[in-house]
C-alpha positions as CSV (number, residue, x, y, z in Angstrom):
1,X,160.3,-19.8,144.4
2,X,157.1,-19.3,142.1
3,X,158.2,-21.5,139.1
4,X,157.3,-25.2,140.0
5,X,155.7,-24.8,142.9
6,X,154.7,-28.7,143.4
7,X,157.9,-29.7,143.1
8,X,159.6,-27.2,145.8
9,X,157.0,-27.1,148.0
10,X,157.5,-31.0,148.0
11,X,161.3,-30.4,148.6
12,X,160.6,-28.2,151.3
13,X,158.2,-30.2,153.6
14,X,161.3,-32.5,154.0
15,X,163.7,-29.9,154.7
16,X,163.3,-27.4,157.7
17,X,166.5,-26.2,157.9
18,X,166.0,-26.0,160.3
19,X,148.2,-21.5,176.6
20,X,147.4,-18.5,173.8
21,X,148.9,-17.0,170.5
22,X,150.8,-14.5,170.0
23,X,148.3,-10.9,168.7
24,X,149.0,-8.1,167.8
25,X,149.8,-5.8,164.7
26,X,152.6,-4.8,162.9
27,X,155.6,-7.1,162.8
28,X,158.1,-6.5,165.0
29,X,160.8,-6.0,162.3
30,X,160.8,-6.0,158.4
31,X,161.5,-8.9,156.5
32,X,165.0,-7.7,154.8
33,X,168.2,-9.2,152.7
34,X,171.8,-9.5,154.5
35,X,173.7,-9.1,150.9
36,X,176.7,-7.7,150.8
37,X,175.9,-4.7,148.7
38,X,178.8,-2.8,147.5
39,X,179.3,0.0,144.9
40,X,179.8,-1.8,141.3
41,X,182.6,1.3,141.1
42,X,184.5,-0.8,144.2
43,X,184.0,-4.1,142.5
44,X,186.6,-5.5,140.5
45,X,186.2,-6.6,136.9
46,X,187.4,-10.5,136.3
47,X,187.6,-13.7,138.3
48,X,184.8,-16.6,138.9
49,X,182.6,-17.4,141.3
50,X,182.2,-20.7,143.2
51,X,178.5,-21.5,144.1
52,X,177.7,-24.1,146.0
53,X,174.4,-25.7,144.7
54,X,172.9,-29.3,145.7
55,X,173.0,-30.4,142.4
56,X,173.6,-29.9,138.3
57,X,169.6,-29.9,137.9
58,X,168.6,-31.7,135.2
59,X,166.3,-29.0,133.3
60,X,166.5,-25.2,132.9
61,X,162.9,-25.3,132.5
62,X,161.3,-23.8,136.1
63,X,158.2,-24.9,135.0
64,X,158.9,-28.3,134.1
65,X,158.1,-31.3,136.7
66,X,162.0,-32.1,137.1
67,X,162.5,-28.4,138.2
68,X,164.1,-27.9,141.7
69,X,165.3,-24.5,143.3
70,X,168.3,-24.9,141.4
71,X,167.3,-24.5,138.2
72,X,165.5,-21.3,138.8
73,X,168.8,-20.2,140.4
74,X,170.7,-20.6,137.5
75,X,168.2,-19.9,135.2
76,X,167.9,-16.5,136.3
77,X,171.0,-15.3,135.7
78,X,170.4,-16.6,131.7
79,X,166.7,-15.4,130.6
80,X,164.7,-12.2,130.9
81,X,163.3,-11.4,134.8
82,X,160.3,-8.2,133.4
83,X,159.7,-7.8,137.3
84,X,162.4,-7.9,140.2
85,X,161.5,-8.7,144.2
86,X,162.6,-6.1,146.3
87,X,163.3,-7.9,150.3
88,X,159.9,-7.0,151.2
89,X,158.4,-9.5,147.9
90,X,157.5,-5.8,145.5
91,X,157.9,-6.9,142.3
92,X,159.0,-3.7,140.7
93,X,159.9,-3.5,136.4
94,X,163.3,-4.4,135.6
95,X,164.6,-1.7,133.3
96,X,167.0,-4.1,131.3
97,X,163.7,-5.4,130.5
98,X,160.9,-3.3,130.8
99,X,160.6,0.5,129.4
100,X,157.3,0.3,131.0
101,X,154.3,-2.3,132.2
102,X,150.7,-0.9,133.1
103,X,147.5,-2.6,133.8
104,X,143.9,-1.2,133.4
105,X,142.2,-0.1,136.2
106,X,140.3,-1.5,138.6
107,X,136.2,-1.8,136.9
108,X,137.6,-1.8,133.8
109,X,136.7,-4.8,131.4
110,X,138.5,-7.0,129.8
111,X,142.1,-6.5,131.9
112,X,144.7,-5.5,129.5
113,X,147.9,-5.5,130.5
114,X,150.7,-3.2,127.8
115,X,154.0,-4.2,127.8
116,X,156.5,-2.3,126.3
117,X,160.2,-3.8,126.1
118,X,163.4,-2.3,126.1
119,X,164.5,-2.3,122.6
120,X,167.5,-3.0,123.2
121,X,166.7,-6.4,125.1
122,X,167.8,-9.2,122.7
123,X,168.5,-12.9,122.5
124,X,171.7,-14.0,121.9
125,X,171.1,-15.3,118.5
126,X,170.2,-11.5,117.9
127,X,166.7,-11.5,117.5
128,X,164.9,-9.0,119.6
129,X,162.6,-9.9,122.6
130,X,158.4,-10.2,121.0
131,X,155.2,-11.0,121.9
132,X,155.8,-14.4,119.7
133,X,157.9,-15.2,123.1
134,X,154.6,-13.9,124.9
135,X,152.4,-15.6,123.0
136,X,154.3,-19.0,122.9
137,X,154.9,-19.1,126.3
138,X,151.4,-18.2,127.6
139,X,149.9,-21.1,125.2
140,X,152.7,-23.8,127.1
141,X,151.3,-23.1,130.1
142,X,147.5,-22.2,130.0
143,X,147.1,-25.9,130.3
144,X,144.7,-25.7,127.2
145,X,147.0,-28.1,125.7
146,X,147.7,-31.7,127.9
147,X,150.9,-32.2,125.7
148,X,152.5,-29.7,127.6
149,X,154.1,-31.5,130.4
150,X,154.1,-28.4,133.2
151,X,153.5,-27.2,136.3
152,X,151.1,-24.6,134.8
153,X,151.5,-21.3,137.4
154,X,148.7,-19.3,138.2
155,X,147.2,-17.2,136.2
156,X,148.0,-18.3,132.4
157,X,144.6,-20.0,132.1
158,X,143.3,-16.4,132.8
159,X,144.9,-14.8,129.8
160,X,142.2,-14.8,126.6
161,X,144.7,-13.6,124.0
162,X,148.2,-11.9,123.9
163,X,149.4,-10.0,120.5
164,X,151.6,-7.1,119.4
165,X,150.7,-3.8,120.5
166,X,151.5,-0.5,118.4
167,X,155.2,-1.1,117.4
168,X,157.8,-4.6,117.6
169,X,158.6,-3.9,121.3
170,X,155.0,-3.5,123.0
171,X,153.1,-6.6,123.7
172,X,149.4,-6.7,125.1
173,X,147.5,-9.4,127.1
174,X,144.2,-9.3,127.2
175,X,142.5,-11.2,130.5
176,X,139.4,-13.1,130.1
177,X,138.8,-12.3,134.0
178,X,141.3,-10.5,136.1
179,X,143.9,-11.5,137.7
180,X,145.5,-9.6,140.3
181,X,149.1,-11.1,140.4
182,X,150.1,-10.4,136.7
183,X,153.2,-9.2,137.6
184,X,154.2,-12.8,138.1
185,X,153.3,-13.8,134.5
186,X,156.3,-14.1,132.0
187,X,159.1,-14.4,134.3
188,X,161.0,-16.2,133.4
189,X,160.4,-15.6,130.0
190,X,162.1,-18.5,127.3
191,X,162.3,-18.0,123.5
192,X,159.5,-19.3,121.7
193,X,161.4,-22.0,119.6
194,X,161.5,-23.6,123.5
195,X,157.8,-23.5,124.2
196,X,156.2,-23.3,121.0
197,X,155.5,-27.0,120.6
198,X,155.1,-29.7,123.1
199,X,157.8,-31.4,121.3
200,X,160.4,-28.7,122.3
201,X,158.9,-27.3,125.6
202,X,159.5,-30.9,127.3
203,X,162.5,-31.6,126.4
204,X,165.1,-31.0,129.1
205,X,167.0,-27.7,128.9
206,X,170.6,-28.4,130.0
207,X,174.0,-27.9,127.8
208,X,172.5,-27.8,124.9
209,X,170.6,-24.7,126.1
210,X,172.7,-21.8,124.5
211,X,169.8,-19.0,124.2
212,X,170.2,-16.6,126.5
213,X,168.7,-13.1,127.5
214,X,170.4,-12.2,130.8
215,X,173.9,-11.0,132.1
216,X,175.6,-14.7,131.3
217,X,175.0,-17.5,128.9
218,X,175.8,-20.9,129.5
219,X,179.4,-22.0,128.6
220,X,179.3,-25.8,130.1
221,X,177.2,-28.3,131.5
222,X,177.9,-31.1,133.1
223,X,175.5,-33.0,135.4
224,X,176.9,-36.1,136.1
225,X,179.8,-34.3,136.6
226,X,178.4,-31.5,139.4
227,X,179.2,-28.3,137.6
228,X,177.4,-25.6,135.1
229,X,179.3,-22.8,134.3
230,X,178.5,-19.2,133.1
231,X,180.0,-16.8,131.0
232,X,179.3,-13.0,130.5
233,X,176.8,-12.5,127.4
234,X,178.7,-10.9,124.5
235,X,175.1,-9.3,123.5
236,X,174.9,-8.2,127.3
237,X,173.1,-4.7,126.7
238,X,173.1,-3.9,130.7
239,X,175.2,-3.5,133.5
240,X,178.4,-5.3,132.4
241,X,178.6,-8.2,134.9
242,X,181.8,-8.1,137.1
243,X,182.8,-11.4,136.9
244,X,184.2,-13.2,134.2
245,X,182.0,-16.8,135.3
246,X,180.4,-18.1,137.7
247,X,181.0,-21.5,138.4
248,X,177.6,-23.3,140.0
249,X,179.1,-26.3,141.7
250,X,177.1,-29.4,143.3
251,X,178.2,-29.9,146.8
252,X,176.6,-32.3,149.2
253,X,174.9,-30.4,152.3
254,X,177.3,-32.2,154.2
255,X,180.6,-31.5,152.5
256,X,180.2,-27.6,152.2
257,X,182.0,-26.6,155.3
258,X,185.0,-28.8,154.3
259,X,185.0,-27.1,150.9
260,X,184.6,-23.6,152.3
261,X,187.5,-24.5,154.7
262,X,189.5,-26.0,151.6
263,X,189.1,-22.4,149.7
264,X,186.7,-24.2,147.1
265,X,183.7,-22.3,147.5
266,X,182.5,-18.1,147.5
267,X,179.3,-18.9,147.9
268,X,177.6,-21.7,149.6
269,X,173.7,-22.0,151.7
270,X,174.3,-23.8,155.2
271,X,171.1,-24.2,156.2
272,X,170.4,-27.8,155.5
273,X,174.5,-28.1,156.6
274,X,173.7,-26.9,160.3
275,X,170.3,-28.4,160.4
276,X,171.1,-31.9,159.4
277,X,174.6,-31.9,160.6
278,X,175.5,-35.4,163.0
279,X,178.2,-36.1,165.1
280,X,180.3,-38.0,162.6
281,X,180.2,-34.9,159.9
282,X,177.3,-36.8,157.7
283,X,174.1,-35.1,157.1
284,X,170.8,-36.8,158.9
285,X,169.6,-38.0,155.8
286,X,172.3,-40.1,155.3
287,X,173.8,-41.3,158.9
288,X,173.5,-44.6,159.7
289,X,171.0,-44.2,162.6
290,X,168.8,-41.7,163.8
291,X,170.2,-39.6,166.2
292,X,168.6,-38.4,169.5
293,X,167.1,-34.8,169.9
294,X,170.1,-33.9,172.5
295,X,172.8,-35.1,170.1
296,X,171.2,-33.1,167.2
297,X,170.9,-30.3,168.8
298,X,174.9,-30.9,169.7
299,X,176.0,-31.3,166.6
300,X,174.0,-28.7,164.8
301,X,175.6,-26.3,167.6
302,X,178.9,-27.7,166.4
303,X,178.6,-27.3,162.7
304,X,177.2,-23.4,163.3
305,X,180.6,-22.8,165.5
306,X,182.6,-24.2,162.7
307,X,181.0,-22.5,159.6
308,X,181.3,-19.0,161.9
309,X,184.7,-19.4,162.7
310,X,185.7,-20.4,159.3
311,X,188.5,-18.4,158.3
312,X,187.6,-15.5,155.2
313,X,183.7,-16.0,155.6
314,X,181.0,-14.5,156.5
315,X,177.8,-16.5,157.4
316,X,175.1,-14.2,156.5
317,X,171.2,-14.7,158.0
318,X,167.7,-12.9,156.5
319,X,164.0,-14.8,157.0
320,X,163.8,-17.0,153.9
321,X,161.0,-16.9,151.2
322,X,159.0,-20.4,153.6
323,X,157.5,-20.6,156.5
324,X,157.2,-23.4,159.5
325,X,153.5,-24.2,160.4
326,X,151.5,-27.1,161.8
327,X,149.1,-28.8,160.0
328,X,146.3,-30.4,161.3
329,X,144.4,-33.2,160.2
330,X,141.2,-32.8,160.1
331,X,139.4,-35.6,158.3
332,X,140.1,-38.3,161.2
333,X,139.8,-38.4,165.0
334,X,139.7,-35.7,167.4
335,X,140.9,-33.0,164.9
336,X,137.6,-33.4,163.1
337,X,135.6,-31.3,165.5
338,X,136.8,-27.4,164.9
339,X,136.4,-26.6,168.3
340,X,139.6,-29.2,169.7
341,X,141.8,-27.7,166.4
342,X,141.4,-24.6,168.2
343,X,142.1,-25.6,171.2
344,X,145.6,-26.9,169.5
345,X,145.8,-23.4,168.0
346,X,145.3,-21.8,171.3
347,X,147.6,-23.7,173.6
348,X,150.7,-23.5,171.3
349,X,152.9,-20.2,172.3
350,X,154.2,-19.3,168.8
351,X,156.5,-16.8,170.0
352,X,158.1,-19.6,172.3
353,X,158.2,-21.9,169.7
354,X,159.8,-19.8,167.2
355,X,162.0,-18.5,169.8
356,X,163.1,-22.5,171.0
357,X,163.6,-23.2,167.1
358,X,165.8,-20.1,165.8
359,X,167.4,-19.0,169.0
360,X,170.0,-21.2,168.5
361,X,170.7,-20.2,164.7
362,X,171.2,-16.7,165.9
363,X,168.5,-15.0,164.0
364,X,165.4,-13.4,165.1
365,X,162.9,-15.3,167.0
366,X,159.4,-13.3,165.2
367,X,156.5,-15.8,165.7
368,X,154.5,-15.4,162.2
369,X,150.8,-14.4,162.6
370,X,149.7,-14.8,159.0
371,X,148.4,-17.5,156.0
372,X,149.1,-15.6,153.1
373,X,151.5,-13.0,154.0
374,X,155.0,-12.9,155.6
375,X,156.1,-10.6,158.2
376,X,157.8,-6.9,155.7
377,X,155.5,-7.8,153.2
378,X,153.2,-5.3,152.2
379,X,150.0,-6.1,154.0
380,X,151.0,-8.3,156.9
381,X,148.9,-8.2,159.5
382,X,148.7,-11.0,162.7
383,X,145.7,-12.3,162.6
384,X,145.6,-14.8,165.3
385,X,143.3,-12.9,167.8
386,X,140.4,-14.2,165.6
387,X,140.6,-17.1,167.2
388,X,139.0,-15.4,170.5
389,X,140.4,-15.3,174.0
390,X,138.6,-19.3,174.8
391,X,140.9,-21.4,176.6
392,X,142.4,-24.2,175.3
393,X,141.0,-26.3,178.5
394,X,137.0,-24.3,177.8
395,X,137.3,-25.2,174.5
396,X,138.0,-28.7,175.5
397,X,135.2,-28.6,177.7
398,X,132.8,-27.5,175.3
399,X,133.9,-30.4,172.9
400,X,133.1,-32.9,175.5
401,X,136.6,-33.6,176.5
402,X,136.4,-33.6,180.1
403,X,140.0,-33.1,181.8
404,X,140.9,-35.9,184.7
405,X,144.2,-35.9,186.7
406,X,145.4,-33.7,183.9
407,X,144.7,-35.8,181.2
408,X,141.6,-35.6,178.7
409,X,139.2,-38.0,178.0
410,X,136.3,-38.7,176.0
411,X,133.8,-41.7,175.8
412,X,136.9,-43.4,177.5
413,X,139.5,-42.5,175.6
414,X,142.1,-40.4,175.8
415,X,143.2,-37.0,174.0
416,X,146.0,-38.7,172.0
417,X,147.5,-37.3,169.1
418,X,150.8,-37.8,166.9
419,X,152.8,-35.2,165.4
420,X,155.1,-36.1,162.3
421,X,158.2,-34.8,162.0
422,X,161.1,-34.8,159.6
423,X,163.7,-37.2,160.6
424,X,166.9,-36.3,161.3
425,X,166.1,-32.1,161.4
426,X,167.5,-30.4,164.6
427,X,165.4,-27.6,164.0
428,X,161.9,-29.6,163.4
429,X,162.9,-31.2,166.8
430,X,163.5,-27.9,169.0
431,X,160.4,-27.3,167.3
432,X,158.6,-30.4,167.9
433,X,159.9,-30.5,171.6
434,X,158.3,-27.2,172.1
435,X,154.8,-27.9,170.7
436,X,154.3,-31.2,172.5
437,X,155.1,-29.5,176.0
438,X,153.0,-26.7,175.6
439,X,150.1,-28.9,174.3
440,X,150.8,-31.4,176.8
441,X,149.9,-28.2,179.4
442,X,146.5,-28.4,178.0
443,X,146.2,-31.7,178.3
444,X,146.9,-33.1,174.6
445,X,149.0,-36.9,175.1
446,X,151.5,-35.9,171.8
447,X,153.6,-38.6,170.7
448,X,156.2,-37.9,168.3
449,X,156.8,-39.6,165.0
450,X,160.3,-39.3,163.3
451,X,160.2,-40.5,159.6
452,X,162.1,-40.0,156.7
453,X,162.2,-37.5,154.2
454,X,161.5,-40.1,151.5
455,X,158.4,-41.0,153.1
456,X,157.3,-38.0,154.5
457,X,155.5,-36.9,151.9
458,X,154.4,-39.9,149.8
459,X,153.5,-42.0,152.6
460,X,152.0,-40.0,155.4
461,X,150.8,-36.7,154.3
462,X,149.4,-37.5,151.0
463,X,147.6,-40.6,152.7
464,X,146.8,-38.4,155.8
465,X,148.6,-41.1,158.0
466,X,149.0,-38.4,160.4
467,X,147.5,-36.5,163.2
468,X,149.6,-33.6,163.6
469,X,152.5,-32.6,161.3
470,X,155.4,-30.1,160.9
471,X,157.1,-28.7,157.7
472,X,157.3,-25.9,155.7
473,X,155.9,-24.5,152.8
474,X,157.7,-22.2,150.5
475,X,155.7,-18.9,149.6
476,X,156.0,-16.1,146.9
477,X,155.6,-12.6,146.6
478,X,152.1,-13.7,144.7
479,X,149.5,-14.5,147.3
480,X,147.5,-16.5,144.7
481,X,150.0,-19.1,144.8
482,X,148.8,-19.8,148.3
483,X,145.5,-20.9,147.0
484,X,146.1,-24.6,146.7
485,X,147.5,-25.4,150.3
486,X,143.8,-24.1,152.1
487,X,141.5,-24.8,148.8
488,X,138.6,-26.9,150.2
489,X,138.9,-30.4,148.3
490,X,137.0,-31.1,145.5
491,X,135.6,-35.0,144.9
492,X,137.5,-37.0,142.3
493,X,136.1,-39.5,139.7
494,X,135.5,-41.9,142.3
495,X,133.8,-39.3,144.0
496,X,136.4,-39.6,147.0
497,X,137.7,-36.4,148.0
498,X,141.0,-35.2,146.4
499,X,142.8,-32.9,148.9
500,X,146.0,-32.2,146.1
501,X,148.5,-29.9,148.6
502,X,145.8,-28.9,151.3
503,X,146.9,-32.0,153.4
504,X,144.6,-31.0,156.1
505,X,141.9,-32.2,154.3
506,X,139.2,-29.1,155.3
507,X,138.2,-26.1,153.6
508,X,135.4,-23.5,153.6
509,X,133.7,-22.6,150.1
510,X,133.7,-18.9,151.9
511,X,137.7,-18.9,152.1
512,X,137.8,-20.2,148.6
513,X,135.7,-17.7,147.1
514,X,137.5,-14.6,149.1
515,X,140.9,-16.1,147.9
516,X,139.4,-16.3,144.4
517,X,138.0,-12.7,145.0
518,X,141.7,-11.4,146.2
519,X,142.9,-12.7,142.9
520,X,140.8,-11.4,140.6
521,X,141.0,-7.8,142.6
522,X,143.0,-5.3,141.2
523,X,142.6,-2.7,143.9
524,X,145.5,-3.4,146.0
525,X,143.2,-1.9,148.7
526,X,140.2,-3.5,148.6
527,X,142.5,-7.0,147.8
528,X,144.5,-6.7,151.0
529,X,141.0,-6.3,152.9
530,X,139.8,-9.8,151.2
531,X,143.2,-11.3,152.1
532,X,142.6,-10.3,155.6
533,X,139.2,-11.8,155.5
534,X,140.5,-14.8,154.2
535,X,143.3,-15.2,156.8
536,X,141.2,-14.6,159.3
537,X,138.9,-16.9,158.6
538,X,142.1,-19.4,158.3
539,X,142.6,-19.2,161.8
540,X,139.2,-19.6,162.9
541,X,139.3,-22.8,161.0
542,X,142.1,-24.2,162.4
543,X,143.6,-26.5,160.3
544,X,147.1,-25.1,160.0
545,X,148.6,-23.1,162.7
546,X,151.5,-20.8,161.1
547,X,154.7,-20.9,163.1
548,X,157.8,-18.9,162.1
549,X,159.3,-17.9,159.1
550,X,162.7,-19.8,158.3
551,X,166.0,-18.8,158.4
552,X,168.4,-18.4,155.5
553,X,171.9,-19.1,156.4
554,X,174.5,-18.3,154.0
555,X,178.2,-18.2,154.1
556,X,179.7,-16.0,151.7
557,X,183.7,-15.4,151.2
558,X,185.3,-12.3,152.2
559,X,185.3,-9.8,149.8
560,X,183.2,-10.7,147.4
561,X,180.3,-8.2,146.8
562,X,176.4,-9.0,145.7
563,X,176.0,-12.0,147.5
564,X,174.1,-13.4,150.5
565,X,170.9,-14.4,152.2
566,X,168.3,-12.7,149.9
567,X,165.1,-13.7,151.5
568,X,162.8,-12.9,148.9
569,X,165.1,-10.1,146.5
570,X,165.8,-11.3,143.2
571,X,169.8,-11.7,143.1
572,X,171.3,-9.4,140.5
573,X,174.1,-11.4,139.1
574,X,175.6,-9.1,137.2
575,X,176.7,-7.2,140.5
576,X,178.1,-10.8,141.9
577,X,182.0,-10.5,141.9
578,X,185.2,-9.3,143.8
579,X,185.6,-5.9,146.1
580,X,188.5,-4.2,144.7
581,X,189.7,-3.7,148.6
């Protein structure tokens, strides 16, 4: 998700749904959707969906603080989208939108980007799509203006002006410097009596939110109550969506294979269902003691068998839009010298660790061999050989860590390390079990530390009370957004440090400035070359070691078409409904 990234990237480091690297080129298979696609000619008109989501969210607003997942889900299907995601993250002009989009070319100053809408693409108060939406939008979220309470997305503060172009339906933005990724800009776009004023951009949008652009509008809201609901737009000037509603209901991880079994549900994500799952049908956050790895691992095994045999379903798999990585921390102890986080880099097998952590989930085991980039995605490359063909136990050696009866030592003490994990995640501890063996090969003395999702966050990695830690981050089809987990940290007022979400606490000003190069390059090209450079100086440093990308697991009724794990496509809602057969 690219809307409120703080705030789902937070969500996400507590919930993986889970002696050499892995080289090499070309992924071994494209990073694609498992949707049920069907003809809109063999899909029925009528009838309402059931979506399982985790909760009513409390704004429509993706680029509010309070934002989750959920309300970019259902926002989606409400306001204007001007670029789609294809599976393999190409954002491509949505026609319903978008009669056209161009930017100037690269060595051309000042970037000006000409938008010209579909005329027929209207609010549903009437009024017709304008660059007052443009303009009002842009201004919310430059972060010119500290009223604004937002997450500010990249690339706003680049924008110098925006204005009508030559008729009502063309809109230009003019760039004060460029910025690659400006297909991300404006999407969602919200009318501009929502973001014209602090005033109205932070207040919640929820029920009262009646302003739509998209296949549905909103026809209820209830939060406390665990249900939105979503008509077809009357002003609709697409595709006519094929259902009548779609019913966005909150379900508790836990309680989704019960309602799927009770005919409740169409629609419903399992990840955090099999993941979390315990042996008295609770999820890990909330059972009543931890479990132990070989009774997680039993009752995640269960919970798969269960949602695949579940009569009328389907459970459908596709690598999600995050990846599992490692971080190191590098501003304490042995992790401080570059040459050991190698080391760490070089002794964990990532193909055996992704294989250990998604084997059991049935999808493919591909380890991931890139920062910025997932496997499919235009560009992808594994970079991991840059981090040469040294042993783990050489390295060692050459950082003074001198190996006896198998175990390293140094001025007397030992090569002991901690690596945090989420508590209560079956798939963080196949992973976890996986890392600490291999790096125990090389000598490392891991020991694991289980803590809770609460606290995972707010009281280890943000205080760098850790030596090692696995989580995820979510990523986008806009590498830019990647910026902020490997930007080297900048003092503070106090003139402390202030590592914001690059929790390893290291950074180069050289991988800053080609990441700041890649964004501002609009050769796609000569960008992918500085991405490359930049991952590849990534590895060499050796603070985060990427893993595997993880699994989407959806189970999705019988019959009912458009629907599924979508990786990183851009659901088309007005295709969600019923096969005719």
């Amino acid at each position: 998700m690219r809307a409120n990234q703080v705030a789902a990237a937070t969500a996400l480091c507590l919930a993986l749904t889970l002696a050499g690297c892995t080289g090499g080129g070309a992924p071994a298979g494209p990073s694609v959707s498992d949707v049920t696609a069907v003809d809109r000619a063999q899909t029925r008109d009528g009838g309402t969906v059931r979506w399982a989501v985790d909760a009513v969210p409390a704004t429509l607003n993706v680029y509010q603080p309070e934002a989750t997942a959920d309300s970019e889900l259902i926002a989606r299907a409400l306001l204007p989208g001007l670029f789609r995601l294809d599976d393999r993250g190409r954002a491509v002009p949505d026609p319903d939108y978008l009669a056209g989009a161009v930017s100037t070319a690269a060595g051309h100053s000042p970037q000006t980007v000409t938008y010209r809408l579909n005329p027929a693409a209207v609010w549903s108060d009437g009024s017709p799509l304008s660059a007052a939406d443009f303009t009002a939008q842009w201004k919310a979220l430059s972060g010119a203006d500290p009223a604004f309470r937002s997450t500010r997305p990249a690339g706003y503060d680049a924008i110098a002006s925006v204005s009508q172009g030559s008729g009502p339906h063309e809109v230009k933005v003019v760039f004060k410097q460029p910025f690659a990724d400006w297909r991300s800009l404006f999407t969602p776009l919200y009318p501009a009596a929502r973001t014209t004023t602090a005033d109205a951009f932070n207040q919640p949008l929820d029920g009262s939110f009646h302003t739509s652009a998209g296949p549905f509008t909103l026809t209820a809201y209830d939060h406390d109550g665990g249900k939105a609901t979503l008509g077809r737009n009357p002003r609709w000037w697409g595709d006519r969506a094929k259902a009548d509603a779609i019913d966005f209901r909150a379900v508790p991880a836990s309680g989704r294979l019960d309602a799927l079994d009770h005919g409740d549900l169409d629609i419903a994500a399992l990840g955090t269902t099999v993941d979390r799952a315990t042996a008295d049908g609770t999820d890990g956050e909330n059972a009543a003691a931890p479990p132990d790895a070989a009774a997680l691992a039993e009752a995640s095994a269960q919970a798969l068998k269960r949602a695949e045999a579940l009569p009328g379903l389907a459970v459908h798999r596709a690598p999600a839009a995050a990846f599992t990585q490692l971080t190191l921390n590098a501003a304490k102890g042995p992790l401080t010298d570059q040459g050991v986080r190698q080391a760490v880099a070089r002794a964990v097998d990532r193909g055996q660790v992704a294989t250990a952590a998604l084997g059991p989930l049935g999808v493919g085991a591909v380890p991931l061999g890139n920062h910025l980039l997932m496997a499919g995605q235009d560009g992808y490359r594994d970079n991991s050989a840059a981090l040469g063909t040294d042993s783990p136990a050489a390295l060692l050696d050459r950082a003074g860590w001198k190996e006896t009866a198998g175990k390293r030592t140094k001025d007397g003490k030992p090569l002991a390390l901690s690596l945090l994990v989420p508590d209560g995640s079956a798939t963080a501890r196949r992973t976890a079990d996986a890392l600490t063996g291999e790096l125990a090969k090389a000598g490392f003395a891991v020991t694991l530390k289980a803590v809770p999702a609460d606290s995972f966050v707010t009281d280890h990695l943000a205080k760098g009370d850790f030596d090692l830690a696995l989580f995820s981050w979510p990523v986008t089809a806009y590498p830019a957004d990647a910026r902020p987990l490997y930007a080297k940290p900048q003092p503070g007022p106090d003139g402390l440090p202030v590592d914001g979400r690059n929790y390893a606490g290291t950074g180069t000003a050289e991988i800053d400035r080609l990441l700041d190069r890649a964004g501002a390059e609009l050769d796609p090209v000569a960008r992918r070359s500085l991405l490359q450079q930049a991952d590849t100086r990534l590895w060499q440093l050796a603070d985060v070691v990427p893993l595997y990308q993880r699994p989407d697991l959806v189970a999705v009724r019988n019959g009912v078409a458009g629907a599924g794990a979508y990786g990183f496509a851009t659901p088309r809602y007005q295709d969600v409904g019923f096969r005719t057969t």
